[in-house]
C-alpha positions in Angstrom: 75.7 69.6 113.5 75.6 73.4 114.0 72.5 75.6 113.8 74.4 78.9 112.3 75.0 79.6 108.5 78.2 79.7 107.4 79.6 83.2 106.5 80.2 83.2 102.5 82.9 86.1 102.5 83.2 87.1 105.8 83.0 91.1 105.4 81.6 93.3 103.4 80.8 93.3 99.7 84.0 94.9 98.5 81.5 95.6 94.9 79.5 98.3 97.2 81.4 99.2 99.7 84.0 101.0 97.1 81.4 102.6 94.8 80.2 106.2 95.7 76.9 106.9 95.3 75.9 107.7 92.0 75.4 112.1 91.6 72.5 113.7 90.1 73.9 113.7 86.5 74.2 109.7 86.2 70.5 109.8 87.6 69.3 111.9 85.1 70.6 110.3 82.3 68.6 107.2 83.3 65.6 107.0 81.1 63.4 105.6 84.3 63.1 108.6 86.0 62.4 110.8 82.8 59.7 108.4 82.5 58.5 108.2 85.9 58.8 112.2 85.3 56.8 112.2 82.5 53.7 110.2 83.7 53.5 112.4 87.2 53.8 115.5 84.8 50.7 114.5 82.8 48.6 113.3 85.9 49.1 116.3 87.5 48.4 118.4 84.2 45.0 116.2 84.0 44.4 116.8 87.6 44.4 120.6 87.6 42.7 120.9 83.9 39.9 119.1 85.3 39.5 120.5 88.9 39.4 124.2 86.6 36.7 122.7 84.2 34.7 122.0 87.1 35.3 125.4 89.0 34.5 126.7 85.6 31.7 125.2 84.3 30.2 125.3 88.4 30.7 129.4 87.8 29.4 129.5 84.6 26.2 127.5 86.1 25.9 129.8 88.3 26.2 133.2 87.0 23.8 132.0 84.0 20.7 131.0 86.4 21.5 134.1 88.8 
């Protein structure tokens, strides 16, 4: 009895070794990454509104007790 795995094919998947890689366009039309888009677009949106309320309301803090 032999301690190797057989080989199933032999070579290499013929299903992605023929396929280019898919271009920008065919990415974009994917609804994942408009998604993924989407929710880094409104944490950074949230991010920056906040971090500007607080520089804000810090300035307004401190020109009203000066």
């Amino acid at each position: 009895m032999s301690s190797e795995r057989p080989v199933a094919s032999g070579g290499d998947d013929p299903a992605t070794g023929d396929r280019p890689r898919p271009g920008l366009r065919v990415i974009a039309r994917d609804r994942r990454v408009w998604l993924i888009l989407g929710v880094v677009a409104a944490v950074l949106v949230c991010c920056c509104a906040s971090a500007a309320g607080t520089l804000f309301a810090l300035a307004a803090g401190l020109f009203t007790t000066g």
